[in-house]
N, C-alpha and C positions, 0 to 999 in steps of 0.2 A: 504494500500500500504506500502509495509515492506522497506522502503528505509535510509540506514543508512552505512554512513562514518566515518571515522576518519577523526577529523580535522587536520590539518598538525604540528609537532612539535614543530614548529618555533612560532606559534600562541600561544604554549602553555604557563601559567606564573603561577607567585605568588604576592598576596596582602598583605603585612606587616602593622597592625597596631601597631603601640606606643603609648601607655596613651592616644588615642583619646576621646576627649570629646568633646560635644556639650552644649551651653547655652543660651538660650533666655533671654536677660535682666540679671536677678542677677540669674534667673535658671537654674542648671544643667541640663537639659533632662538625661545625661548620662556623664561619666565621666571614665578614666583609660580602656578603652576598647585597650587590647595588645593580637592580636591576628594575623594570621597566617593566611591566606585561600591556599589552596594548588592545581595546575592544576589536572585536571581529578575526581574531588570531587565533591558530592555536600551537601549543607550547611543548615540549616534554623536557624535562626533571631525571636524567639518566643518574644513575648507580648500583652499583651492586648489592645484595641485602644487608641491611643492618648499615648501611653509609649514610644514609639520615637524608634519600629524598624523599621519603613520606611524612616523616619529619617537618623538613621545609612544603611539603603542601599543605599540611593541616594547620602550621602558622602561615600561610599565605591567608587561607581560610576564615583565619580569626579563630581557630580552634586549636588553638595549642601556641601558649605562651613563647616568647625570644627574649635573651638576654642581653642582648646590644639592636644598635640601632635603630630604626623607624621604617613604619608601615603606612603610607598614603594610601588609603580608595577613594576618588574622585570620577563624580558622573560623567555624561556627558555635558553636563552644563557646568562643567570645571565647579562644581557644589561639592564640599567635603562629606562623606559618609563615615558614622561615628565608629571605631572597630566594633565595637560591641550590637553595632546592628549591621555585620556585612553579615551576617548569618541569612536575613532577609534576601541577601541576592546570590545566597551562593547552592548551589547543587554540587553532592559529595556521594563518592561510590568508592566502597575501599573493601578487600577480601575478611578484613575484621569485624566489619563495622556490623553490628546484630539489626536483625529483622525479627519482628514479632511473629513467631513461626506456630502460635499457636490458631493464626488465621488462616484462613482458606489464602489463597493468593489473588482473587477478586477483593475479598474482603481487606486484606493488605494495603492494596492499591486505591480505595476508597477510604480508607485510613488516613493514610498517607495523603492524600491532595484535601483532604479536611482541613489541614491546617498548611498544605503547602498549597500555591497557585497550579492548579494544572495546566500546560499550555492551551492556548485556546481551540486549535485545532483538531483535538485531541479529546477524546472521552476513554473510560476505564473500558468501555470493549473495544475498540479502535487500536487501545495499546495494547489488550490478550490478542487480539488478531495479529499485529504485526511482532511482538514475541512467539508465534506461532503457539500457543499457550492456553488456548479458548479450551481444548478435551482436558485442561486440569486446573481451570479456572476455581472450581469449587474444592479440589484438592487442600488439606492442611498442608503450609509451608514446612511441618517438622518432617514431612516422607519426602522431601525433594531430595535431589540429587545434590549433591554442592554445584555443579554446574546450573542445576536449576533455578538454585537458590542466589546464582551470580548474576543470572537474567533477571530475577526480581531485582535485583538490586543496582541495575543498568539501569533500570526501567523507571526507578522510581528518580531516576537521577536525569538522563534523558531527558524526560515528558515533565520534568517540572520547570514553570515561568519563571525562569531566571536569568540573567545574563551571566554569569560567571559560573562554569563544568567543572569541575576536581574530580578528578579520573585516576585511583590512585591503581596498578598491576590490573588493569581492565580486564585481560581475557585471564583472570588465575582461574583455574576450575573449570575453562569452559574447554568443550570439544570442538573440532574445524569448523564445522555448522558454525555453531556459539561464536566460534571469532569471527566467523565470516556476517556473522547480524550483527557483534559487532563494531566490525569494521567498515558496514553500510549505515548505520546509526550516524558512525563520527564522519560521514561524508554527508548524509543527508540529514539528518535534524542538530546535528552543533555547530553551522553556519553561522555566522553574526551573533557567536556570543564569546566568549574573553574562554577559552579552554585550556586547562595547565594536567599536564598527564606526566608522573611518574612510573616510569618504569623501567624495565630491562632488558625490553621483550620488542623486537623490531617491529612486529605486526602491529603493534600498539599504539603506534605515534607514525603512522604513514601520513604524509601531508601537513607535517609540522613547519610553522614558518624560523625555527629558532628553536636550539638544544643547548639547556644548562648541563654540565657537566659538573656535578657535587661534587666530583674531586678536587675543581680548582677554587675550594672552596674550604680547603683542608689546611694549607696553609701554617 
């Protein structure tokens, strides 16, 4: 199902980092990360596990603290957005991250856009359709496969109104099929929105405009 919009202008922004570093105890993870993420881009965040680019997304996020330098989010209308409300414009998808698996996966996904915007174009069967996902719609999320359970969690990340994607090891868990939806996801519905993808995994980050590399970040 070929369904794709512009998101609206006003949604669109920029991430300004300054000297950001992160340290556990006396350790750097990373340190001096001054970087720029631009609307309508997309990004990838390379390292190998435990290097700390999941780390630097979920502080990019607003969701996980930095010990040195400064986080800008500014709109399109060069208006500063407070860190404690980019949570409002961000969509996040990471192989940790828990789903209420005591739902059906219809039931999830109506959950879910309760309290998140769901894009416009888009309704809760529209998205079981194009997850190929309608014959286990009413299924409890606890019998999924972890692949399954990786598609709910695309999905919910995907299909919500936001301008800013966090895409953290996208295809972990899933099978060819599964990278192959999605890898037609991140060509067809993350258009014109600010997308930052950690991984390590080439399939992941096809068509990115610009690769950090956490190493030179180590320092």
């Amino acid at each position: 199902m070929a369904l794709c919009a512009a998101i609206p202008a006003e949604m669109l922004m920029k991430i300004s980092l300054k000297e950001v570093g992160k340290r556990y105890q006396n350790h750097w993870i990373f340190k001096g990360v001054d970087y720029t993420f631009e609307k309508g881009k997309k990004y990838a965040i390379l390292g190998a596990n435990g290097s700390g680019k999941s780390t630097l997304l979920r502080i990019v996020g607003g969701m996980q603290h930095h010990n040195k330098g400064s986080i800008d989010y500014l709109s399109s209308a060069a208006s500063a957005i407070l860190p404690e409300k980019i949570f409002n414009e961000v969509s996040y998808c990471a192989p940790g991250m828990d789903i209420i698996e005591e739902l059906s996966l219809k039931e999830f996904l109506h959950f879910h856009f309760s309290f998140k915007k769901i894009r416009p174009e888009f309704t809760v069967a529209s998205i079981l359709q194009i997850m190929n996902m309608e014959a286990v719609a009413n299924k409890f999320i606890h019998e999924f496969s972890s692949g399954m359970k990786q598609r709910a969690k695309l999905a919910q990340a995907f299909f919500t109104d936001t301008p800013i994607l966090l895409l953290d090891e996208p295809c972990s868990n899933l099978d060819l099929q599964g990278v192959a939806m999605y890898q037609q996801w991140l060509q067809q519905y993350a258009n014109n929105r600010l997308v930052i993808i950690a991984s390590n995994d080439e399939r992941e980050y096809e068509g990115v405009v610009d690769i950090i590399d956490i190493q030179d970040y180590k320092k």
